[in-house]
mmCIF file of the N, C-alpha and C atoms, coordinates in Angstrom:
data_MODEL
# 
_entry.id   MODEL 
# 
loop_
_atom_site.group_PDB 
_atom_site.id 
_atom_site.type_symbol 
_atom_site.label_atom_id 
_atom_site.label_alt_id 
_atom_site.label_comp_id 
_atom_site.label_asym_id 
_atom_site.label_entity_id 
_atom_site.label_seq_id 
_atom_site.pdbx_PDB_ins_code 
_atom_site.Cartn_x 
_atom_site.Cartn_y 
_atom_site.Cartn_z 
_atom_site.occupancy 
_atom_site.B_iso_or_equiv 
_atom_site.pdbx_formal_charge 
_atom_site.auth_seq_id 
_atom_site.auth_comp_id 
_atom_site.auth_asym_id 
_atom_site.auth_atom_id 
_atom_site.pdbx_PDB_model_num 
ATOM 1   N N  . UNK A 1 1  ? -6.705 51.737 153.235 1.00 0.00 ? 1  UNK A N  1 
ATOM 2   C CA . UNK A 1 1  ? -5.502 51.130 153.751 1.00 0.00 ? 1  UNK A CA 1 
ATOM 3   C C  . UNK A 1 1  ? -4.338 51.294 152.782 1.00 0.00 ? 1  UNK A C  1 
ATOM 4   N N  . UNK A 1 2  ? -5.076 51.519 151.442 1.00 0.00 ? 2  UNK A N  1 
ATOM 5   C CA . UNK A 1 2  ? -3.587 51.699 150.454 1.00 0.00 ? 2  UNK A CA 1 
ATOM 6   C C  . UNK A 1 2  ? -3.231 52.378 150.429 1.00 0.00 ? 2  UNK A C  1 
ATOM 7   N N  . UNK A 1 3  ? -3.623 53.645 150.810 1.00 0.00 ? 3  UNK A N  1 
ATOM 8   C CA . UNK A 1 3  ? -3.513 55.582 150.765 1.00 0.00 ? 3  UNK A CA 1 
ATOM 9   C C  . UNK A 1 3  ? -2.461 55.269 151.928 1.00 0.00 ? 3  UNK A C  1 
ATOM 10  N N  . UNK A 1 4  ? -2.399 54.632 153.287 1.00 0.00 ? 4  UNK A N  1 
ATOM 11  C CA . UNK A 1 4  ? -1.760 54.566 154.229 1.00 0.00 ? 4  UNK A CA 1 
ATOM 12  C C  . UNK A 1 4  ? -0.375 54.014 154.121 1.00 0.00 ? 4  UNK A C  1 
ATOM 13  N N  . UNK A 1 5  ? -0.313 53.011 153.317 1.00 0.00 ? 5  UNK A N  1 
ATOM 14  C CA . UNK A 1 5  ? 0.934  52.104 153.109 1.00 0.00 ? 5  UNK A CA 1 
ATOM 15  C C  . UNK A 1 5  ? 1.752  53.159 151.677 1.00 0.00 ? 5  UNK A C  1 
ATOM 16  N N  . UNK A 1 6  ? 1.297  53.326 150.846 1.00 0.00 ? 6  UNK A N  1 
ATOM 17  C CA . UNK A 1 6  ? 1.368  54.562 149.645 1.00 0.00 ? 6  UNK A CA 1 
ATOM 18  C C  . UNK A 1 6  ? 2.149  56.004 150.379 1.00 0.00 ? 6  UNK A C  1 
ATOM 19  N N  . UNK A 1 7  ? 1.525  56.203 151.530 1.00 0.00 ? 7  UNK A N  1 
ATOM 20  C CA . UNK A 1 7  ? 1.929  57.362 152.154 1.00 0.00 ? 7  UNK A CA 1 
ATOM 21  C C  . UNK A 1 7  ? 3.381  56.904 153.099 1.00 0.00 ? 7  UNK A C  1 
ATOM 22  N N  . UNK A 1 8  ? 3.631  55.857 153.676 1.00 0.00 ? 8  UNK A N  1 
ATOM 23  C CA . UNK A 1 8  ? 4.669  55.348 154.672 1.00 0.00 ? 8  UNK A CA 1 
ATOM 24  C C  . UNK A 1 8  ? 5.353  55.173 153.653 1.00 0.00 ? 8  UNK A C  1 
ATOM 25  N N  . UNK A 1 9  ? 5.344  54.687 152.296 1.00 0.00 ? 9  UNK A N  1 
ATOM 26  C CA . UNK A 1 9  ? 6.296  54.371 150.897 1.00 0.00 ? 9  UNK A CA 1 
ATOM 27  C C  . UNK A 1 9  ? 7.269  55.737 151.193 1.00 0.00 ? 9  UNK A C  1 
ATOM 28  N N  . UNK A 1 10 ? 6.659  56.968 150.614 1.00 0.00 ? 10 UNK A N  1 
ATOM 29  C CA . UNK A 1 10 ? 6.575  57.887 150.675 1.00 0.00 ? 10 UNK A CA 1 
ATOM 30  C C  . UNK A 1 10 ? 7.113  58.503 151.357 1.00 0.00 ? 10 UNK A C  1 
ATOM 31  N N  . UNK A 1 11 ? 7.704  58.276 152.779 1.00 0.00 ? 11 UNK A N  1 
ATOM 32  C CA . UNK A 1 11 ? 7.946  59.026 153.479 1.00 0.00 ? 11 UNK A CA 1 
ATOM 33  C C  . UNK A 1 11 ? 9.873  59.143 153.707 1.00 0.00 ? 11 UNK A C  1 
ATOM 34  N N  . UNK A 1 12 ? 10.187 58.214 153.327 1.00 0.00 ? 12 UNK A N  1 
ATOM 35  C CA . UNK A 1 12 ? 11.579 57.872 153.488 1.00 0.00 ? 12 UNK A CA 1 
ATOM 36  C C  . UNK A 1 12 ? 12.071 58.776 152.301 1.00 0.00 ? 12 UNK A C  1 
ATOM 37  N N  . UNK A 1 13 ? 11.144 58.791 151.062 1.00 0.00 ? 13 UNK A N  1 
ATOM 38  C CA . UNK A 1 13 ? 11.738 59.738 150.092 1.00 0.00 ? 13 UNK A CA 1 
ATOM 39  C C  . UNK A 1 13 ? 11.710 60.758 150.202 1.00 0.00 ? 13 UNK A C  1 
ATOM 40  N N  . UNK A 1 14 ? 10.385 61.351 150.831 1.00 0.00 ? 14 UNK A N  1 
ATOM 41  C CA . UNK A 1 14 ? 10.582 62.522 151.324 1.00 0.00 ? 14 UNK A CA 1 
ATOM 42  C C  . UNK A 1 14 ? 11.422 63.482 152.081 1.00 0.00 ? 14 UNK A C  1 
ATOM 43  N N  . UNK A 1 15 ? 11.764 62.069 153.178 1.00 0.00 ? 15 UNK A N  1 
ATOM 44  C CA . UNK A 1 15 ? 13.076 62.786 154.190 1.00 0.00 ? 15 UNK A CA 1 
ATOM 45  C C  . UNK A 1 15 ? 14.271 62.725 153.158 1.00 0.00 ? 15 UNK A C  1 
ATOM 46  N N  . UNK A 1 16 ? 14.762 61.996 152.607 1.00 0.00 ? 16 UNK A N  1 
ATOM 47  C CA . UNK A 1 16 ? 15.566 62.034 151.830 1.00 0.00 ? 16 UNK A CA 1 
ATOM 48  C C  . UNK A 1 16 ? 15.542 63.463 150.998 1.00 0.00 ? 16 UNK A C  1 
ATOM 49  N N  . UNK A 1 17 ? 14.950 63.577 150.118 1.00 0.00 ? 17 UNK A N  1 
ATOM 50  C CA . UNK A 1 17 ? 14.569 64.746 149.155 1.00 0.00 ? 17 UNK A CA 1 
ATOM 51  C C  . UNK A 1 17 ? 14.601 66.220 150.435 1.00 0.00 ? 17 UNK A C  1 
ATOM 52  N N  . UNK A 1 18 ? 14.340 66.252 151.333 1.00 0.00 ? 18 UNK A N  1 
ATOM 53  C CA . UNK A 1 18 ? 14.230 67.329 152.435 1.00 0.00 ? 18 UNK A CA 1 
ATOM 54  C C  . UNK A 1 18 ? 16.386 67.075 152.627 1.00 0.00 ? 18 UNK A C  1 
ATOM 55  N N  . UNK A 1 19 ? 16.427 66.073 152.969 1.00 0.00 ? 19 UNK A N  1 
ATOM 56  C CA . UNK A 1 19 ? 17.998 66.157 153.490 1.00 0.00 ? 19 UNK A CA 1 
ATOM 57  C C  . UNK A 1 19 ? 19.092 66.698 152.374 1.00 0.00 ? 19 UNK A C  1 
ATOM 58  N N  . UNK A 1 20 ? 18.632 66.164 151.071 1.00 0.00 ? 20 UNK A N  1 
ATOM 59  C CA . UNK A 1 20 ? 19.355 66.809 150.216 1.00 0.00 ? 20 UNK A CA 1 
ATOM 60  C C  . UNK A 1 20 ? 19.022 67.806 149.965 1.00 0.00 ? 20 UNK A C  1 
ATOM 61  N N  . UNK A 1 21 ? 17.710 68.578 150.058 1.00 0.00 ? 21 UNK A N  1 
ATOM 62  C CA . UNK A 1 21 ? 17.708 69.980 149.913 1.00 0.00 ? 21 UNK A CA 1 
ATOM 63  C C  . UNK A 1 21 ? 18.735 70.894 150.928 1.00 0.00 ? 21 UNK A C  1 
ATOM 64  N N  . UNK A 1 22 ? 18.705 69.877 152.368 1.00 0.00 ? 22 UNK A N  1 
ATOM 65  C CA . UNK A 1 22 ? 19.283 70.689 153.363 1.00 0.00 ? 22 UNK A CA 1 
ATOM 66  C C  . UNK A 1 22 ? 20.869 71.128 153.129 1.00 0.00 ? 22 UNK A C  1 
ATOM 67  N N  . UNK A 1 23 ? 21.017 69.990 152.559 1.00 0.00 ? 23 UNK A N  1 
ATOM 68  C CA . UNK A 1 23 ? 22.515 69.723 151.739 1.00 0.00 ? 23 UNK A CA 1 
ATOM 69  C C  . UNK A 1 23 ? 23.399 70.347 150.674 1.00 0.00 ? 23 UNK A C  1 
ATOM 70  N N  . UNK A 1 24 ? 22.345 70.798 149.607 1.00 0.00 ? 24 UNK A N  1 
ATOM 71  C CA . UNK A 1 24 ? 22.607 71.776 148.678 1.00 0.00 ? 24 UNK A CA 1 
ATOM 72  C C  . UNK A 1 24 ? 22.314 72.751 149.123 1.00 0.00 ? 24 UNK A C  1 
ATOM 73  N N  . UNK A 1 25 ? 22.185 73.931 150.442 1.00 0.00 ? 25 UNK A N  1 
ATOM 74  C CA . UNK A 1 25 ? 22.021 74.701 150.672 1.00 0.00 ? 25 UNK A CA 1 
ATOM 75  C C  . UNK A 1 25 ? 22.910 75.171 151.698 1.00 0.00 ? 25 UNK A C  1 
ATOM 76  N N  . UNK A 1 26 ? 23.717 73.904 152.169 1.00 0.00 ? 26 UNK A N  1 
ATOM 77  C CA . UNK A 1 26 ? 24.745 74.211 153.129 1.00 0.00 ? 26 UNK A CA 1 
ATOM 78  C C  . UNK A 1 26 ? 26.062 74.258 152.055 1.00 0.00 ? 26 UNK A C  1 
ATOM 79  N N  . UNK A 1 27 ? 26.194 73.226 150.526 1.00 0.00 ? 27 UNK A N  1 
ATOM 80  C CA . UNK A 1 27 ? 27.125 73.892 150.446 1.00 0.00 ? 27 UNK A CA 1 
ATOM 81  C C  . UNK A 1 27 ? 27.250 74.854 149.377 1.00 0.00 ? 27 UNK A C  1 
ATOM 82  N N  . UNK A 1 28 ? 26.075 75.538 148.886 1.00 0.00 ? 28 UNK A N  1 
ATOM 83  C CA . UNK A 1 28 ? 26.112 76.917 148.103 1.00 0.00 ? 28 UNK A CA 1 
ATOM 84  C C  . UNK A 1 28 ? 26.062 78.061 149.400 1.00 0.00 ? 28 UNK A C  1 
ATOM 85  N N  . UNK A 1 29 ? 26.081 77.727 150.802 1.00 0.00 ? 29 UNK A N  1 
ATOM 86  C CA . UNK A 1 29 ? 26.848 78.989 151.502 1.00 0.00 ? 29 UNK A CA 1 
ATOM 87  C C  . UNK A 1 29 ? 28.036 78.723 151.972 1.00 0.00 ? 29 UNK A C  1 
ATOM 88  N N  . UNK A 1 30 ? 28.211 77.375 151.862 1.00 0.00 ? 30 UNK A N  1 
ATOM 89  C CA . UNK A 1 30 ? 29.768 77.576 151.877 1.00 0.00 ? 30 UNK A CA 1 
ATOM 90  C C  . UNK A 1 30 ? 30.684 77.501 150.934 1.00 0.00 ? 30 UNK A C  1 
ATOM 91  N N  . UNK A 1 31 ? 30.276 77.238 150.038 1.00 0.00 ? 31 UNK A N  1 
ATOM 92  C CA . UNK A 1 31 ? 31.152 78.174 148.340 1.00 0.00 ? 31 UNK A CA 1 
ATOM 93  C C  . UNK A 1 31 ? 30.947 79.235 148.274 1.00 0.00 ? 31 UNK A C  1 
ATOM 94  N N  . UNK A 1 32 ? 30.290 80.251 148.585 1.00 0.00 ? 32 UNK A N  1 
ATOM 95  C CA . UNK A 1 32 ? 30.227 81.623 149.025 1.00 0.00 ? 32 UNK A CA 1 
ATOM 96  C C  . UNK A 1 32 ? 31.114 81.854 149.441 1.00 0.00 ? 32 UNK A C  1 
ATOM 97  N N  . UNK A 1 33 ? 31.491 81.467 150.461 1.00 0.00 ? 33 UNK A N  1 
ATOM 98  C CA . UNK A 1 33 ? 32.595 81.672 151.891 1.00 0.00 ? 33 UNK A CA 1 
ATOM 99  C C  . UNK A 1 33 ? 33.616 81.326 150.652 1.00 0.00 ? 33 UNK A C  1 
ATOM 100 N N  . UNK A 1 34 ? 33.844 80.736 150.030 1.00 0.00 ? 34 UNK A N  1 
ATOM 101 C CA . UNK A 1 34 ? 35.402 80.200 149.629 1.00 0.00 ? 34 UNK A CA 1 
ATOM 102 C C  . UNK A 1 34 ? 35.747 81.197 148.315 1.00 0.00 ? 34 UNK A C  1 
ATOM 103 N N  . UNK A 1 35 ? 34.296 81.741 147.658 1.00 0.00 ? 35 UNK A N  1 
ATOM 104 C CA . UNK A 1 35 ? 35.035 82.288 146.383 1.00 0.00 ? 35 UNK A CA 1 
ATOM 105 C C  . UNK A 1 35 ? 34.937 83.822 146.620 1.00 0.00 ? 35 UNK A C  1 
ATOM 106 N N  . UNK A 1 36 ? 36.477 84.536 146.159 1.00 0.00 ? 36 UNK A N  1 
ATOM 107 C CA . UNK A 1 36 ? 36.142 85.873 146.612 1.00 0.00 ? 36 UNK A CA 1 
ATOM 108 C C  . UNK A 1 36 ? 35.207 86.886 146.045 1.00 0.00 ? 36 UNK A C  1 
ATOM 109 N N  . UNK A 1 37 ? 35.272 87.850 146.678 1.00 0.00 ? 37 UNK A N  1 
ATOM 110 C CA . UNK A 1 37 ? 34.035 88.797 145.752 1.00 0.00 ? 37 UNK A CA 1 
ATOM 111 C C  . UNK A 1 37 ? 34.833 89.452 144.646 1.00 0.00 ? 37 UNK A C  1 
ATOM 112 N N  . UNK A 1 38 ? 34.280 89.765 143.716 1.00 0.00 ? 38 UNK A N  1 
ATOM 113 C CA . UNK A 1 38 ? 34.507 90.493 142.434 1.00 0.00 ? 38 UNK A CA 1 
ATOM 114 C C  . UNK A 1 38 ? 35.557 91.382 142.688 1.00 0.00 ? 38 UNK A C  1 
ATOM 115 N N  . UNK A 1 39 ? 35.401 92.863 143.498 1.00 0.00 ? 39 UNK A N  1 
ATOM 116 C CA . UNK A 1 39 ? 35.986 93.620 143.735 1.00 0.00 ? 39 UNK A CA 1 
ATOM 117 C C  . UNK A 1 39 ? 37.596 93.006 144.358 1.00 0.00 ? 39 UNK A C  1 
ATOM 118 N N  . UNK A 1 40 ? 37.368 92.152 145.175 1.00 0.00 ? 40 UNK A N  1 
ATOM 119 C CA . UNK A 1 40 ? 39.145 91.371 145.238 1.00 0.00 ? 40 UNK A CA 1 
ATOM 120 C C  . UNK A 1 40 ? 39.708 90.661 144.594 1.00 0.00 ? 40 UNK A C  1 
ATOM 121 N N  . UNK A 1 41 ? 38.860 89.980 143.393 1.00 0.00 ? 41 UNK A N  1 
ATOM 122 C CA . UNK A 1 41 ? 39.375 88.819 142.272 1.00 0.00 ? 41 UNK A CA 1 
ATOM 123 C C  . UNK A 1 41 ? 39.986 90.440 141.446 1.00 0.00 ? 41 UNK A C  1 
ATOM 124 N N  . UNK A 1 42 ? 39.522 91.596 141.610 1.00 0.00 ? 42 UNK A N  1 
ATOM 125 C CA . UNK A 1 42 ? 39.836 92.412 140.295 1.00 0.00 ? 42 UNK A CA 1 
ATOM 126 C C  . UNK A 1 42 ? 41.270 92.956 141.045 1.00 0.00 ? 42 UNK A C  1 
ATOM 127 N N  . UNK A 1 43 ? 41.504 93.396 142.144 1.00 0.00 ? 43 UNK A N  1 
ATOM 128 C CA . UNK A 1 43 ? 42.102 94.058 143.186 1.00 0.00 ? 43 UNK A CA 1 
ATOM 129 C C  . UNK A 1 43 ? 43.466 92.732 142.899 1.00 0.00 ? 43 UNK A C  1 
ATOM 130 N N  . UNK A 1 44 ? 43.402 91.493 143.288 1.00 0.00 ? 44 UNK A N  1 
ATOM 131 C CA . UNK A 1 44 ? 44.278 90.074 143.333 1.00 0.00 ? 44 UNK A CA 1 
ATOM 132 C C  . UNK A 1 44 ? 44.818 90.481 141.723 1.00 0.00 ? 44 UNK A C  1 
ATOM 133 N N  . UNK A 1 45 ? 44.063 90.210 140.851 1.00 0.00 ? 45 UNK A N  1 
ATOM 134 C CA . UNK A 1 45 ? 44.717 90.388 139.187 1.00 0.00 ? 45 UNK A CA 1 
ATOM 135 C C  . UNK A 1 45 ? 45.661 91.431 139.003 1.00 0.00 ? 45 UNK A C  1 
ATOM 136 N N  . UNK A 1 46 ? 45.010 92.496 139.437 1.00 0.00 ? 46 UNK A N  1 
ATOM 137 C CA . UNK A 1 46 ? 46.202 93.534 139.293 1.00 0.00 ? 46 UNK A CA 1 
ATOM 138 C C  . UNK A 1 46 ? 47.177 93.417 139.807 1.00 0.00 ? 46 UNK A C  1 
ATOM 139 N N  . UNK A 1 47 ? 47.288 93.045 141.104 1.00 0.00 ? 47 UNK A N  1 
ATOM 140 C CA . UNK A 1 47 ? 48.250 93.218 141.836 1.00 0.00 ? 47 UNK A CA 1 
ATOM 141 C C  . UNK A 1 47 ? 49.118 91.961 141.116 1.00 0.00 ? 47 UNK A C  1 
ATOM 142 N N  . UNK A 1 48 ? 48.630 90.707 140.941 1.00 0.00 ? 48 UNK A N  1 
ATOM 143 C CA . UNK A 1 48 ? 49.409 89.834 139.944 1.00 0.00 ? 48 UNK A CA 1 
ATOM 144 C C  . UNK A 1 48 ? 50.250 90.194 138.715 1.00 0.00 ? 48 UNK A C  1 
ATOM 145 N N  . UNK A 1 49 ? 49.658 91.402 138.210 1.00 0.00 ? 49 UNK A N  1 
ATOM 146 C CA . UNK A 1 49 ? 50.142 91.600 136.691 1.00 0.00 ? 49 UNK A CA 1 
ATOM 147 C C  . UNK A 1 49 ? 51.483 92.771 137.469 1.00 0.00 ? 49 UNK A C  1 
ATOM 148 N N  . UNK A 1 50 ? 51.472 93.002 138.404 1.00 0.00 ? 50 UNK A N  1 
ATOM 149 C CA . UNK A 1 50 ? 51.883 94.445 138.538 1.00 0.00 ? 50 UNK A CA 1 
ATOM 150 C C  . UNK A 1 50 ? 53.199 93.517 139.262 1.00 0.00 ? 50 UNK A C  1 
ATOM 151 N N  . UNK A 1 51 ? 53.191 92.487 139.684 1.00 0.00 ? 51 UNK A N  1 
ATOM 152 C CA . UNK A 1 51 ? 54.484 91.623 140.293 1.00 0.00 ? 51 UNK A CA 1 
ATOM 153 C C  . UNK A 1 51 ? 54.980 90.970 139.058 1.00 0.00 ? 51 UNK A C  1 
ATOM 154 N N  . UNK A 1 52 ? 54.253 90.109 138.455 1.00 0.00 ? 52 UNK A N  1 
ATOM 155 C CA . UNK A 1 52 ? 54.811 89.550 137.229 1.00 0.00 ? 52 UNK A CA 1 
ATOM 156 C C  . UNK A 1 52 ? 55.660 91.411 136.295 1.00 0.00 ? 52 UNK A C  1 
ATOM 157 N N  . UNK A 1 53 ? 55.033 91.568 136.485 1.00 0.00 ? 53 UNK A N  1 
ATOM 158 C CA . UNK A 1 53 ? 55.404 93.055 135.322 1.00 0.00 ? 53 UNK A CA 1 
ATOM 159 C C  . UNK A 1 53 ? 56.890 93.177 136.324 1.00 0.00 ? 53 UNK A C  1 
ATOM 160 N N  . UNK A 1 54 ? 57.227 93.402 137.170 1.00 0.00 ? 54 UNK A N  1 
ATOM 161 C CA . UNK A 1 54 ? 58.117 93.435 138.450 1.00 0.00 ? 54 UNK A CA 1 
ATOM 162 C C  . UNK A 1 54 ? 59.075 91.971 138.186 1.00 0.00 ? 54 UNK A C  1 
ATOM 163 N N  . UNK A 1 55 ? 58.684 90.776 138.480 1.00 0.00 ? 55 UNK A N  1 
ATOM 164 C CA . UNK A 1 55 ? 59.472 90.289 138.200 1.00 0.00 ? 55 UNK A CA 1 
ATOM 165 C C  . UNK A 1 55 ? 60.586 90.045 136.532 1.00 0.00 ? 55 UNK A C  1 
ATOM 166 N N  . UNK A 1 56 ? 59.653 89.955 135.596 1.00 0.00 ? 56 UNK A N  1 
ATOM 167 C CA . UNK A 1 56 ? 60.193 89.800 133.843 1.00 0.00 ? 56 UNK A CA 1 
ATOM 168 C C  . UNK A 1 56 ? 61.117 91.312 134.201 1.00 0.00 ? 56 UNK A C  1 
ATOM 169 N N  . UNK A 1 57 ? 60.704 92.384 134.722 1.00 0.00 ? 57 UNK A N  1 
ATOM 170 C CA . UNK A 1 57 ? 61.606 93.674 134.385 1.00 0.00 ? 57 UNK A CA 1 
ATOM 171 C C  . UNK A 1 57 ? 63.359 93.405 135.257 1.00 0.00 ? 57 UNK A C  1 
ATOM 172 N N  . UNK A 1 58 ? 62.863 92.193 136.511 1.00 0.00 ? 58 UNK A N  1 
ATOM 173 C CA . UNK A 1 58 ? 64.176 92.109 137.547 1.00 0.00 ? 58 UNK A CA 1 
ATOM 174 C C  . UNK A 1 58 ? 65.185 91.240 136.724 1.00 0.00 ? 58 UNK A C  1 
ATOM 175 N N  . UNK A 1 59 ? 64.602 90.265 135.918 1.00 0.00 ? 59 UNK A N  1 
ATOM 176 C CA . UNK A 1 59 ? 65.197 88.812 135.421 1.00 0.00 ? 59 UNK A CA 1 
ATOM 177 C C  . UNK A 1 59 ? 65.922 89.798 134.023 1.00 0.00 ? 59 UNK A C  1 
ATOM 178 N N  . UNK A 1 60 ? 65.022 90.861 133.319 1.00 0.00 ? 60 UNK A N  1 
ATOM 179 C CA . UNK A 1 60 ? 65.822 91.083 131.777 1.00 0.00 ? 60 UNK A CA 1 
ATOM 180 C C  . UNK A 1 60 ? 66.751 92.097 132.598 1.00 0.00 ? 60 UNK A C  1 
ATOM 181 N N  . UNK A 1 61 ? 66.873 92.995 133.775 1.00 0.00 ? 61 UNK A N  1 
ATOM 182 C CA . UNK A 1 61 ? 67.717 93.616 134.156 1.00 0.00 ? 61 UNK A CA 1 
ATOM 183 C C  . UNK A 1 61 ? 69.287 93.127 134.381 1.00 0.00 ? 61 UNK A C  1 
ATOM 184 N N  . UNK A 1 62 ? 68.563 91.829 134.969 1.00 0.00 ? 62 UNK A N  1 
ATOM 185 C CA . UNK A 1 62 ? 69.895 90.355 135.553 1.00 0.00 ? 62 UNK A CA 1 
ATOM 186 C C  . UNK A 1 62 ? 70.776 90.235 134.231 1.00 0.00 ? 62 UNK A C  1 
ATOM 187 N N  . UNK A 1 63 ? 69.839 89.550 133.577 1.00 0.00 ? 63 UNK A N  1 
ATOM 188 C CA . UNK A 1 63 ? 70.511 89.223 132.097 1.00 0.00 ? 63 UNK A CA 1 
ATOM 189 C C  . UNK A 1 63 ? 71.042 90.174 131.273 1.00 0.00 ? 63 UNK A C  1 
ATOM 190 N N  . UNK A 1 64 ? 70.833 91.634 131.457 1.00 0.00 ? 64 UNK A N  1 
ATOM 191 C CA . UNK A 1 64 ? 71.262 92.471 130.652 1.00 0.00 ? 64 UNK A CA 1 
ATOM 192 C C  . UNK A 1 64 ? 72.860 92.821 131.180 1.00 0.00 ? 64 UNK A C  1 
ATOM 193 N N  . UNK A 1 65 ? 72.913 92.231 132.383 1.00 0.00 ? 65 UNK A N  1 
ATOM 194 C CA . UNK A 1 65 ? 73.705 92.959 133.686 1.00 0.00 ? 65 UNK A CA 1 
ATOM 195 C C  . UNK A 1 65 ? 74.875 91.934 133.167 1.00 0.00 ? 65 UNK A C  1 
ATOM 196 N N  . UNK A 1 66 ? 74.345 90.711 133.099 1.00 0.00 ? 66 UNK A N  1 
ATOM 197 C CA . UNK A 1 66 ? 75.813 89.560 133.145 1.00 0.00 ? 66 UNK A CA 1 
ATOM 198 C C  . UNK A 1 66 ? 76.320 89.498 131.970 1.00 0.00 ? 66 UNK A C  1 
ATOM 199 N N  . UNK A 1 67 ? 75.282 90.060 131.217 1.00 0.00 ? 67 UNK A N  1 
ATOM 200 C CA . UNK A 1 67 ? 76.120 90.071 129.211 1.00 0.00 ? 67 UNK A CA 1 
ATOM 201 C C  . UNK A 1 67 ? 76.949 91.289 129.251 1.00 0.00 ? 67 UNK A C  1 
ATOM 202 N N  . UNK A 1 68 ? 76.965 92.154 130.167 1.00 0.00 ? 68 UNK A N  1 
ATOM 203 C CA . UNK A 1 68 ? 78.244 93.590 129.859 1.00 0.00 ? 68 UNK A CA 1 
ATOM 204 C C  . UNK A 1 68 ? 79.336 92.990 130.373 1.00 0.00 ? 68 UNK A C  1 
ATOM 205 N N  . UNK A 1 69 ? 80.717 93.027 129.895 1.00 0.00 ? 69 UNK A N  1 
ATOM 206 C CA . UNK A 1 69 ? 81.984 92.555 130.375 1.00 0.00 ? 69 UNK A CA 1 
ATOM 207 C C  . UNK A 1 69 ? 82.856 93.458 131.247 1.00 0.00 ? 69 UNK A C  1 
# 
């Protein structure tokens, strides 16, 4: 009879421990979904450096422009 009551203890943790497994598995595929892949984090950087590089060249052009009289 104690194996029985021991086992019903038991069982609520179990579902529990099953639900959070279900849980950490829904959201390591959906952080997947959110972080990009390698090849576009490298593709995004460049293209960042290559606008910044674009903008600092527009702003010292500006400033070079309004200091001639």
């Amino acid at each position: 009879m104690e194996s029985q009551s021991a086992a019903a203890a038991n069982a609520p943790r179990e579902d529990f421990s099953e639900y959070v497994a279900h849980l950490q598995l829904h959201m390591a595929l959906q952080a997947r979904n959110l972080v990009p892949t390698l090849k576009q984090t490298q593709q995004n950087s460049e293209d960042s450096r290559k606008e910044l590089l674009h903008q600092t060249q527009a702003n010292f052009e500006k400033q070079i422009s309004r200091q001639i009289p």
